[in-house]
N, C-alpha and C positions, 0 to 999 in steps of 0.2 A: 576179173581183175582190172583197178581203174592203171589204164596205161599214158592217161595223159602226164606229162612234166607239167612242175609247177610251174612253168613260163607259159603255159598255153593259153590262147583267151579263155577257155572255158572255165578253170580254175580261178584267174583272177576276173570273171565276167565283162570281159573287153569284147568289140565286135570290131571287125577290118572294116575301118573308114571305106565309104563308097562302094560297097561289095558284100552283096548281099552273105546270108551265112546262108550253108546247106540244109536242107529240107529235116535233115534230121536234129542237126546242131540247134535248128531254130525252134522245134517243136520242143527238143530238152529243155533249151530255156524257156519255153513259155510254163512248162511240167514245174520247172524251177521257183516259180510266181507262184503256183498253186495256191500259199497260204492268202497273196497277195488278190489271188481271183476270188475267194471267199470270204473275208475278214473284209474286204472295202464294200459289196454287195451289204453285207450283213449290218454295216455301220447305218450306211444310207438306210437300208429299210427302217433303222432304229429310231434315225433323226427325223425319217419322210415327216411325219405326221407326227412329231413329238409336241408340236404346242399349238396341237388343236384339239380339243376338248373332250375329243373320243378318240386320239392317238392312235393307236392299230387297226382298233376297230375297224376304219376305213379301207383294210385291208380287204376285210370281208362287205361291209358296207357297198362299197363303190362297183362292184360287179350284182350285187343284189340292186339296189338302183336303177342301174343300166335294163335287168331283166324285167324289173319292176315296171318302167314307162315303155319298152317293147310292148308286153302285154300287154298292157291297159291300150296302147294304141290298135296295135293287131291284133290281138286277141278278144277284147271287148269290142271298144271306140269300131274298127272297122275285121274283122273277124275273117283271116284267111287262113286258119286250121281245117280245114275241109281235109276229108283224106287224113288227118292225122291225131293218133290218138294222146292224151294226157299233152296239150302242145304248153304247157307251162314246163314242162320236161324237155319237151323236144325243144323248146325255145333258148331253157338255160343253160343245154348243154352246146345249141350250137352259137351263143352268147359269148361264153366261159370261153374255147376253146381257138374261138373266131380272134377276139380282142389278146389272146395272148401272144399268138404271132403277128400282131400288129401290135404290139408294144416293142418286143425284143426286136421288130424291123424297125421300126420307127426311133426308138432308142440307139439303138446301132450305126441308125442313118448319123444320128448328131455325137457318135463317141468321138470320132477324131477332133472336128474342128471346133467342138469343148473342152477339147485336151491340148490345144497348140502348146500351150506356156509350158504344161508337162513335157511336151513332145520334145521341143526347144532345147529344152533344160536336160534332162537323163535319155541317156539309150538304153533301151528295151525293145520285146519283141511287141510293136504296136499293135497285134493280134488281141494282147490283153483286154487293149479298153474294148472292145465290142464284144468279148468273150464273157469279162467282168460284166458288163450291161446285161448279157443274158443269164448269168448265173443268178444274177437281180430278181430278174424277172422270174426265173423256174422258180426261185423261193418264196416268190409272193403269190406265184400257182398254186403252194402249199394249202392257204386257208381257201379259196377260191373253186378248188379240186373238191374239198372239205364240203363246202355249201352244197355241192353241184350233187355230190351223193347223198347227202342229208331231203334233197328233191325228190331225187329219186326214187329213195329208200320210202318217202312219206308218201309217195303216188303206187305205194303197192309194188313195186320193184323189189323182186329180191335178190343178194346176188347168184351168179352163177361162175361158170368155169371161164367166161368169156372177162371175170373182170382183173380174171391172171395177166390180163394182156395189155393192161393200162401202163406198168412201167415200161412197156416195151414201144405203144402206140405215142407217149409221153417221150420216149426218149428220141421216136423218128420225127415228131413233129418239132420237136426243141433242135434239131441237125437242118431242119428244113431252117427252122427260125434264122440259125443260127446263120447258115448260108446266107441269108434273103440279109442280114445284118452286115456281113462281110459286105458285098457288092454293095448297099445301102449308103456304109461309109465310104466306100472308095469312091461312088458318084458324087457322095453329096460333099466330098472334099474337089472335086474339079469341078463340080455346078452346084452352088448355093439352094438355087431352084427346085432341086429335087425333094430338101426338106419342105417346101411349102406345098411340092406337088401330093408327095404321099399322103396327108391324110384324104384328098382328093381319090386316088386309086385305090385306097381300102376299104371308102364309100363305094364306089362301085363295087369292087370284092364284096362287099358284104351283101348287096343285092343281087348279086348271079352268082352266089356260092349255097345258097337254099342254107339260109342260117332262119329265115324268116318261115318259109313254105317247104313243101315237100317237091322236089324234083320228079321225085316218080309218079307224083301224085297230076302236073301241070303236064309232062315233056310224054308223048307216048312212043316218040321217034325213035327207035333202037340207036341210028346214027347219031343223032343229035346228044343221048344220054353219054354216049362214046365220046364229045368231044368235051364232056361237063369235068372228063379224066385229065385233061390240061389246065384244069384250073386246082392246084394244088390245095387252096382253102376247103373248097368243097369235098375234095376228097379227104383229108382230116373229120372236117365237121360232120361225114356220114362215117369213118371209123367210128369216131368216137360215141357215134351212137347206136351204133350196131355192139359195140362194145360194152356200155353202159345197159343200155335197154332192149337189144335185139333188134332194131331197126334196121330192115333189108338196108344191104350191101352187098354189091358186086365183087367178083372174085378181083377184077380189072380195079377195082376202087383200093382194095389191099396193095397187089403191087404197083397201084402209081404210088400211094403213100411211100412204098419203100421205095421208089426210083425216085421220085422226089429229095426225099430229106437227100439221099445221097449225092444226085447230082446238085443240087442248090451248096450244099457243105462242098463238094470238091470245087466245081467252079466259082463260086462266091470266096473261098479261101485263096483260091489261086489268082483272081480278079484285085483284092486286096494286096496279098502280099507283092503284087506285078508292080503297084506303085507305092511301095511299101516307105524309101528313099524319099521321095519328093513331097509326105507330109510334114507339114509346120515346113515347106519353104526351104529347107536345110537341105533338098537331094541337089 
């Protein structure tokens, strides 16, 4: 039974001036937005590429691309698949999987201080815009997911019981994104800096997360594979392929994935909404 009076904020959508709302009040209203976190994602992906000559296609296009001069670099031009079988496989998927959590961070990083004039203007819960960025982004994983198994599928992969566990692997790495998103904008609203820095840290990410080579195949160090479990990319990029293809994984690789998504979503949320007041200038 709703026991609120019609005078309460939550009925007429009012927030107490300088005072945050409570943990749960804030997340109703963010539930509140729902239509508002999917209907603005969905527009943008309409407009992205609407007046250029193959429109969507791009969608699909632009991570086929990316796999495409991978390969021909590494895979032809200079050939570091040693130790790894079908590596046009191995390469798409840890391509695919790699650049998604580096979009929904990197997108994330720039939701707030894109959104001042919004900010400025209406109160809401500002969890939306970097929320809305990442609902963006899992939808345009849609056709990209698509490609990734059409790969696989043509390299003699057939599926198995292990590909039950894609919405589930999909939804821990989207919790991790999503974290790394939160924290992203809350920095890159007190240090400008941070967005010029990131694509700089996911170059590196990308070379010590075995998106290129096999880890197991270089590292023979029991310890040293131990500490490859702190670097959250690589432990994605090896789910997903243990997933996909049966490619050894550690039991230690499964739950850092889950310790990951969860602690990056709890503190990245609680990082955010801490200076939640003081974006767009107004706290």
């Amino acid at each position: 039974m709703n026991t609120d009076t019609p005078d309460t904020p939550a009925d007429k959508g009012l927030f107490p001036v300088g005072k945050p709302l409570p943990l749960s009040e804030y997340l109703r209203e963010i539930w509140r937005r729902r239509d508002y976190l999917l209907q603005v994602p969905l527009n943008d992906l309409r407009s992205q590429n609407a007046h250029t000559l193959l429109g969507s296609v791009w969608l699909v296009l632009n991570p086929l691309l990316q796999v495409g001069v991978y390969f021909l670099v590494f895979g032809i031009i200079m050939p570091i698949d040693r130790g790894v079988d079908s590596y046009l496989v191995f390469l798409t998927i840890g391509v695919f999987t790699f650049f998604y959590s580096q979009r929904v961070i990197s997108d994330g990083a720039r939701s707030v201080v894109s959104s001042l004039g919004l900010i400025r203007t209406l109160r809401f819960p500002r969890a939306t815009l970097p929320i809305s960025n990442t609902v963006g982004q899992a939808l345009s994983f849609g056709p990209v997911l698509a490609v990734m198994v059409v790969v696989v599928l043509a390299h003699g992969n057939l599926p198995t019981w292990r590909w039950l566990l894609i919405p589930a692997l999909f939804a821990l790495q989207t919790m991790f994104s999503l974290g790394g998103a939160f924290a992203a904008a809350r920095f890159n609203h007190l240090y400008r800096d941070l967005e010029n820095l990131l694509p700089f840290v996911f170059r590196l990410l990308f070379y010590v997360s075995g998106v290129l080579y096999s880890v197991d195949h270089y590292i023979d160090d029991a310890l040293v594979r131990t500490l490859f479990l702190f670097n959250p990319m690589y432990c994605y990029v090896t789910a997903w392929r243990w997933v996909m293809v049966g490619n050894a994984a550690s039991t230690g690789v499964m739950v850092a994935s889950a310790a990951w998504a969860v602690v990056s979503l709890t503190v990245g949320f609680a990082l955010f909404r801490s200076g939640e007041s003081s974006y767009g200038g107004t706290g």
